[in-house]
C-alpha positions in Angstrom: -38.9 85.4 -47.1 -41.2 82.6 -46.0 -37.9 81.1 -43.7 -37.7 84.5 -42.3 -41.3 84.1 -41.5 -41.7 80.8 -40.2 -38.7 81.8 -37.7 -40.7 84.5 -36.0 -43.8 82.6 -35.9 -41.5 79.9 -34.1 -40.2 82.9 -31.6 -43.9 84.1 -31.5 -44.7 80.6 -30.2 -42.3 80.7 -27.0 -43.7 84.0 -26.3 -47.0 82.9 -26.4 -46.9 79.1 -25.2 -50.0 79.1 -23.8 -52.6 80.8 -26.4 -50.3 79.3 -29.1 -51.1 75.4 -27.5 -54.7 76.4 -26.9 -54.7 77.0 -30.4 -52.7 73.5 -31.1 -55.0 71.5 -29.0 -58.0 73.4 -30.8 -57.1 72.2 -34.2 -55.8 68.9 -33.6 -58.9 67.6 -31.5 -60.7 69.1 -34.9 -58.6 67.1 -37.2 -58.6 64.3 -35.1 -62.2 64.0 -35.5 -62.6 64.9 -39.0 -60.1 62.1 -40.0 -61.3 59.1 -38.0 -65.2 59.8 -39.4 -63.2 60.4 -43.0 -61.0 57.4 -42.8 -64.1 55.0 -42.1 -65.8 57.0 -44.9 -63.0 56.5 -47.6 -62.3 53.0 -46.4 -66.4 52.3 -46.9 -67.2 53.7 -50.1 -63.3 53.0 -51.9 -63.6 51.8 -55.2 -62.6 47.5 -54.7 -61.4 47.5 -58.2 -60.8 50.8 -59.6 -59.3 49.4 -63.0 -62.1 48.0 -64.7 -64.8 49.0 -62.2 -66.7 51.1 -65.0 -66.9 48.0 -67.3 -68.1 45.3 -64.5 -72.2 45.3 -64.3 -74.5 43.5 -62.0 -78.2 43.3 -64.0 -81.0 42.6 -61.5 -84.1 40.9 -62.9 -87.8 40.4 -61.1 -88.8 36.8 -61.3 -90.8 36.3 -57.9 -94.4 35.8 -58.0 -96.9 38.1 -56.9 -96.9 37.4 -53.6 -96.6 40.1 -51.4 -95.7 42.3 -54.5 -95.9 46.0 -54.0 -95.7 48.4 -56.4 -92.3 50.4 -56.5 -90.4 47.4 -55.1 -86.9 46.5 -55.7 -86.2 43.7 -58.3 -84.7 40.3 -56.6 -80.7 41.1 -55.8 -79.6 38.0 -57.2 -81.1 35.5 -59.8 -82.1 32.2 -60.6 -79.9 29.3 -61.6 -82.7 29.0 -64.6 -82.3 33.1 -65.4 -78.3 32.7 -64.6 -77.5 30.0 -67.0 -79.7 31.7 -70.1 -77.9 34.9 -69.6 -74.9 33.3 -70.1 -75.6 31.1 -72.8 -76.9 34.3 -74.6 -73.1 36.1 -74.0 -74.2 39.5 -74.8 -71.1 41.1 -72.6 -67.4 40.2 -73.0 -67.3 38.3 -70.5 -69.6 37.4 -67.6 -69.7 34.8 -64.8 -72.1 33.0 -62.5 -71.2 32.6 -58.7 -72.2 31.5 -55.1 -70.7 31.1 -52.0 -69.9 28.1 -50.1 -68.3 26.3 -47.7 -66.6 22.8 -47.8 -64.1 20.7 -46.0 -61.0 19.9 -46.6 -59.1 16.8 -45.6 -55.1 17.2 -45.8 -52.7 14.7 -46.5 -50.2 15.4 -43.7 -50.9 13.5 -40.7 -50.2 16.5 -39.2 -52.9 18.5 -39.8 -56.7 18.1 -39.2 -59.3 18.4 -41.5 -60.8 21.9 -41.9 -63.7 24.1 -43.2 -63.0 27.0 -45.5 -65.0 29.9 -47.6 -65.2 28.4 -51.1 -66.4 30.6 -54.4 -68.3 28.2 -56.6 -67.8 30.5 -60.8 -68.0 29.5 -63.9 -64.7 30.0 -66.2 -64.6 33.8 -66.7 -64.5 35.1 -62.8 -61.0 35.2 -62.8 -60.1 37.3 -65.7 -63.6 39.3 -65.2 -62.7 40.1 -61.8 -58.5 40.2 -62.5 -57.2 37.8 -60.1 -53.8 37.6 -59.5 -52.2 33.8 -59.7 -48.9 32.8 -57.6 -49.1 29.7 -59.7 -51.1 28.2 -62.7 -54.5 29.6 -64.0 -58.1 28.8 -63.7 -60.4 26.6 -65.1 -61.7 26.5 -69.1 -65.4 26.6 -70.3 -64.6 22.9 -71.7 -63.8 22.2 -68.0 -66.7 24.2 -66.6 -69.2 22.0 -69.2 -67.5 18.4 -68.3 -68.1 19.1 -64.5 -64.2 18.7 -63.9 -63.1 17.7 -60.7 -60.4 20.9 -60.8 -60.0 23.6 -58.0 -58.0 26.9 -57.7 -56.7 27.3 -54.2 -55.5 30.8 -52.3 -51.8 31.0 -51.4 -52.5 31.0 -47.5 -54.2 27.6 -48.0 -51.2 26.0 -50.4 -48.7 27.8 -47.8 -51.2 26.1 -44.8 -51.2 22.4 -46.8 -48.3 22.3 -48.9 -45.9 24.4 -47.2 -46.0 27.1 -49.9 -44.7 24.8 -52.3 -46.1 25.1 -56.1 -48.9 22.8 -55.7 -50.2 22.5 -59.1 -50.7 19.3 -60.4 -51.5 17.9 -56.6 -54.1 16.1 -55.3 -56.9 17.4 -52.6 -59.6 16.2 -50.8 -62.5 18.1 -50.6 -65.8 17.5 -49.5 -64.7 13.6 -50.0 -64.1 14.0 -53.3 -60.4 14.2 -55.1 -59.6 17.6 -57.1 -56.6 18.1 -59.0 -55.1 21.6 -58.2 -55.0 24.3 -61.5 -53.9 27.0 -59.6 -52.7 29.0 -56.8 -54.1 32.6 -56.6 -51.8 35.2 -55.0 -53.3 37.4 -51.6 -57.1 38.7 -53.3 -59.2 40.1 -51.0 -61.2 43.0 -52.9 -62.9 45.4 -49.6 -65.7 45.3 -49.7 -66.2 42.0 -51.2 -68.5 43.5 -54.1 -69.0 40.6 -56.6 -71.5 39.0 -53.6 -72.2 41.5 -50.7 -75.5 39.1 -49.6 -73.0 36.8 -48.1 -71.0 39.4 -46.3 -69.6 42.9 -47.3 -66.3 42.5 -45.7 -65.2 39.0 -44.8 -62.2 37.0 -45.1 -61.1 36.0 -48.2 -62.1 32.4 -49.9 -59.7 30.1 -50.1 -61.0 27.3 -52.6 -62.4 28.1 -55.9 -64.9 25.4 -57.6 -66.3 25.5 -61.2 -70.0 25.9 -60.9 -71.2 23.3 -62.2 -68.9 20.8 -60.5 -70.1 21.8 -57.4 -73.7 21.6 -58.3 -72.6 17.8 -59.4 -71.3 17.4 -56.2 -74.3 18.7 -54.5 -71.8 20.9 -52.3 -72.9 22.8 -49.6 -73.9 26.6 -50.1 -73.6 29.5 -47.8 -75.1 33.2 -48.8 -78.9 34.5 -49.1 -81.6 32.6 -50.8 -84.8 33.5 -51.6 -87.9 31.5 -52.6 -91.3 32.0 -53.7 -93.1 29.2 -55.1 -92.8 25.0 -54.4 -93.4 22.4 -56.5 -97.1 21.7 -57.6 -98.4 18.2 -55.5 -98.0 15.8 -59.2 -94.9 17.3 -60.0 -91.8 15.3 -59.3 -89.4 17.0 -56.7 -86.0 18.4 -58.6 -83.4 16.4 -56.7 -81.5 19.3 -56.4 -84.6 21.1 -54.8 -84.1 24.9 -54.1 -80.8 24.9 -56.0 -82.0 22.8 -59.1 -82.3 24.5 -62.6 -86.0 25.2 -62.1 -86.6 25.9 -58.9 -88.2 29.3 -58.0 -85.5 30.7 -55.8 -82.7 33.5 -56.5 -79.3 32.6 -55.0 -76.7 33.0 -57.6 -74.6 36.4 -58.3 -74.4 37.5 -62.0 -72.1 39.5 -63.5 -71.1 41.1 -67.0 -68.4 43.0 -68.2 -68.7 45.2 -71.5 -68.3 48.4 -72.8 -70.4 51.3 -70.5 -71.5 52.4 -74.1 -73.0 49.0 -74.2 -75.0 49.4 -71.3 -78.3 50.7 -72.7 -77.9 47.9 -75.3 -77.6 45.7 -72.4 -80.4 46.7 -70.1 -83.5 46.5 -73.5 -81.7 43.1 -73.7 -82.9 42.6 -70.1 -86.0 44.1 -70.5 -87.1 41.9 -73.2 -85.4 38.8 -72.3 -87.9 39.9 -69.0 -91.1 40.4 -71.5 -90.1 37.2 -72.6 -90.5 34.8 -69.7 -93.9 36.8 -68.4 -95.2 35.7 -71.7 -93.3 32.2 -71.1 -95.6 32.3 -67.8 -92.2 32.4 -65.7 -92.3 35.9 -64.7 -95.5 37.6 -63.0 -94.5 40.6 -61.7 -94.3 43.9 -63.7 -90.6 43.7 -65.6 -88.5 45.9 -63.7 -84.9 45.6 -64.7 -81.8 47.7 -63.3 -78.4 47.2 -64.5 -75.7 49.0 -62.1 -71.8 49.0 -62.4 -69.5 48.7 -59.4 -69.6 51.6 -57.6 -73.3 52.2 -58.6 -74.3 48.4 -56.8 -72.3 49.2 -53.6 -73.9 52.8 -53.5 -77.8 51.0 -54.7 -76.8 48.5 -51.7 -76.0 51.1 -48.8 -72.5 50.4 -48.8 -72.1 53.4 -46.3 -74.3 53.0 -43.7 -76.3 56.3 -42.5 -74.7 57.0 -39.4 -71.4 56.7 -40.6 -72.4 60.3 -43.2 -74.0 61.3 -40.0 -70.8 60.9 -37.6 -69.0 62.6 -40.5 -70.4 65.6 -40.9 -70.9 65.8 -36.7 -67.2 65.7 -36.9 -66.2 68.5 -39.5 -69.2 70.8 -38.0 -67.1 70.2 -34.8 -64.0 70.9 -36.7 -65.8 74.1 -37.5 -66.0 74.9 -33.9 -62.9 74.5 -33.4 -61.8 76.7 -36.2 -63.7 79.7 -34.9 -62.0 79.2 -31.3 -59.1 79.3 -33.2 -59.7 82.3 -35.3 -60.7 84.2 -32.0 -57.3 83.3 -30.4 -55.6 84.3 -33.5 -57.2 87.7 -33.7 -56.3 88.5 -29.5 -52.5 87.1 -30.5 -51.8 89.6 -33.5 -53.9 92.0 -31.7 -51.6 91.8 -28.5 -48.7 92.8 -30.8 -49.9 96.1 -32.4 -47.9 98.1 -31.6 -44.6 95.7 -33.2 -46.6 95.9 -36.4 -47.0 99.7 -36.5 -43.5 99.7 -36.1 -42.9 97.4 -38.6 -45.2 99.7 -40.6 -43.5 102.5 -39.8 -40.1 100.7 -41.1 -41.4 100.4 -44.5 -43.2 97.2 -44.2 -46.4 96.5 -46.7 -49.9 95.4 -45.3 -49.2 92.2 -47.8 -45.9 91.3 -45.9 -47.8 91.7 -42.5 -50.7 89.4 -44.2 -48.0 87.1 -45.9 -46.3 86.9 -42.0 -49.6 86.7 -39.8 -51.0 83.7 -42.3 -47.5 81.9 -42.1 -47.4 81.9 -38.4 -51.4 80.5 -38.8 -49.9 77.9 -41.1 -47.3 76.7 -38.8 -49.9 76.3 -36.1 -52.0 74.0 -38.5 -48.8 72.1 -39.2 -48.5 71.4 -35.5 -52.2 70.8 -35.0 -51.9 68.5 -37.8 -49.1 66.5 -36.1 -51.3 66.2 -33.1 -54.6 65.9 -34.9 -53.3 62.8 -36.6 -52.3 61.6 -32.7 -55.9 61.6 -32.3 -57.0 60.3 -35.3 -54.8 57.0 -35.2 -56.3 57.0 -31.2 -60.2 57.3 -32.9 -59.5 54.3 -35.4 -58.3 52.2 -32.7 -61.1 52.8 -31.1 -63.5 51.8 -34.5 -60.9 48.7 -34.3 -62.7 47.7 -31.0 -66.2 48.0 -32.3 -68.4 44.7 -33.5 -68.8 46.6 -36.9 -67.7 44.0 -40.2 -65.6 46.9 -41.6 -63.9 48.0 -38.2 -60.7 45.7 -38.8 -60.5 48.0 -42.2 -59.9 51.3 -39.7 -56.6 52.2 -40.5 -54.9 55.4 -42.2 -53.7 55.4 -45.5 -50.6 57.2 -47.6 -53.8 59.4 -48.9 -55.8 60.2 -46.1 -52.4 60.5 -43.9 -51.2 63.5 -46.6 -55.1 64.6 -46.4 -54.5 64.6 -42.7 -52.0 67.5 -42.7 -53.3 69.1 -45.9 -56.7 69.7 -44.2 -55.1 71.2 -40.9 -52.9 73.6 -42.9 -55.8 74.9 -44.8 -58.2 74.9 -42.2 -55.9 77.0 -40.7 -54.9 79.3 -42.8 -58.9 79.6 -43.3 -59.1 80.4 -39.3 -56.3 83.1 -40.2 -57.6 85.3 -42.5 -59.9 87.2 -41.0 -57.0 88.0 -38.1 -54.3 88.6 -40.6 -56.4 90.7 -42.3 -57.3 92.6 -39.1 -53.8 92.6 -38.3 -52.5 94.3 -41.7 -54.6 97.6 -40.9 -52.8 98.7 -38.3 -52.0 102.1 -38.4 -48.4 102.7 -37.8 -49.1 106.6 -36.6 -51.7 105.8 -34.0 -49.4 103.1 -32.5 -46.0 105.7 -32.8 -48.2 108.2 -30.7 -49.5 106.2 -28.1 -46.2 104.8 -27.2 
């Protein structure tokens, strides 16, 4: 019955070309704009690592002085290397890592290639298996290696493909920052979106290609790139920390802390924090009323503003105009079935049911959303290209998945069929007796 259906919505539509491609254009300008707003949306607030993104957890502490402290503030979003290095001497997750962002050069061995600067990740032994990174070849560093400041590095496969020609490079030399490294490993493509383990350098930027134990690079003294923030120098008779605003003592939060445990654990956790935080006010290291959060994943990137406000703005600007474009259609609708009363008295007159008359009227709705879909996701890949364009970090992210394309024709069915109802319904109580006599 439903092919018997679909064919005289399909004759319906030569008969009609006009109303039936008002109605086409009417849904797929609709969907178009519903899906580019709802594309950016998914793409924006996607989980970056949906397998373990419950058990990941990024504890925020307040040590900054009380200088221009207001009540109600935010605690610091990153911590101190003195804070950093207690929580993880402590271990009170499974596993947890400290990390900053860098940058460093690289000098290559091949006469043909010039030295070069690239994003480096500065972690202590945990980040990879914390944060599942895939390796092409070898493995990453060991807490022996993090504590004897080894000269070891874990390099991306677009760098060992760049240097060494994709070759297995583990075991190989490199230069970096004038210093000589031994390669560990070779990570496969990684490029979590957004980059959630340390959004303060940058929520969506290209993926680091050289991975340094922590402490190695603070040995090395090697350069940093992300956020700082400092509070308080060193008194006039104390002597300067030759590692000044990155040194274990220095009042400034730089470094990115994460934990993964248990989410039954977390209340356990966040006390921990609290009194670890009741302990250093009494220490004379914290001033500030403790105020201690503790989120996971998806909890920091919605705490951080992940999706920006416009973006939910532009969103819901597009489905109310979707809505708009549904009540054009269901007016359209209701003159087409209308128009062809007097077939469906007849029809009625044959023996045919209000249901089958519904059942036809909201197939023949369908069949226009299928079309309106087809053209609605014209306009939608048009509208991305167009966020392409735009200066926005995330823009290069603008593109149309397997879910949101099946989303794409799902929603213009339905909203559809939604538009239809009301018409169909109008259409199915047609008299057939009033319609016999007036012919």
């Amino acid at each position: 019955m439903f092919t018997y259906y679909f064919d005289l919505a399909l004759r319906s539509f030569k008969r009609n070309r006009v109303l039936t491609a008002l109605m086409v254009l009417a849904i797929a300008l609709g969907i178009g704009a519903s899906m580019t707003t709802l594309t950016v949306f998914h793409v924006l607030s996607g989980d970056p690592i949906p397998s373990k993104s419950e058990r990941l957890f990024y504890p925020q502490l307040e040590p900054r002085s009380m200088s221009g402290f207001t009540p109600g503030d935010d605690p610091s979003d990153q911590m101190t290397r003195f804070d950093a290095e207690a929580l993880l001497r402590d271990a009170r997750g499974d596993r947890q890592a400290i990390m900053a962002g860098g940058n460093v050069a690289i000098e290559p061995e091949r006469s043909d290639l010039d030295p070069m600067s690239h994003q480096a990740r500065y972690a202590t032994a945990e980040f990879f298996d914390m944060f599942e990174v895939p390796f092409l070849h070898g493995q990453g560093w060991s807490k022996a290696q993090d504590e004897a400041r080894a000269r070891v590095v874990v390099i991306s496969q677009a760098l060992d493909e760049q240097l060494f020609d994709g070759a297995n490079s583990v075991g190989r030399a490199i230069r970096i920052d004038g210093h000589t490294f031994e390669i560990i490993g070779v990570v496969e493509d990684w490029a979590p979106q957004p980059m959630f383990f340390d959004i303060t350098r940058g929520r969506y930027n290209e993926p680091e290609q050289v991975y340094v134990p922590f402490w190695t690079s603070r040995d090395l003294q090697m350069g940093f790139a992300g956020n700082m923030d400092c509070w308080d120098g060193p008194d006039d008779d104390e002597e300067p920390d030759p590692e000044g605003n990155y040194g274990l003592n220095a009042a400034c939060a730089w470094l990115q802390y994460w934990v993964e445990m248990d989410p039954s654990r977390a209340d356990d956790y966040r006390q921990y924090l609290v009194n670890y935080s009741e302990q250093q006010r009494v220490a004379g290291r914290f001033e500030r009323p403790t105020n201690v959060r503790l989120f996971d994943v998806m909890g920091w990137l919605d705490n951080a503003g992940m999706v920006p406000g416009d973006v939910r703005l532009q969103m819901w600007l597009a489905f109310g105009f979707l809505l708009v474009c549904l009540l054009n259609t269901v007016g359209l609708l209701l003159a087409k079935f209308m128009r062809r009363s007097t077939e469906i008295g007849v029809r009625r007159a044959l023996g045919a049911s209000r249901r089958a008359i519904f059942a036809q009227c909201l197939v023949e709705a369908g069949t226009i959303g299928l079309a309106g879909g087809i053209g609605g996701l014209g306009f939608a890949l048009l509208g991305l290209w167009a966020v392409r364009q735009q200066p926005a970090d995330f823009a290069p992210l603008a593109h149309i998945d397997l879910p949101m394309l099946l989303v794409t024709f799902v929603l213009a069915i339905l909203a559809s069929l939604l538009a239809g109802l009301l018409p169909a319904w109008r259409a199915c109580q047609v008299a057939p007796a009033i319609q016999l006599k007036s012919q």
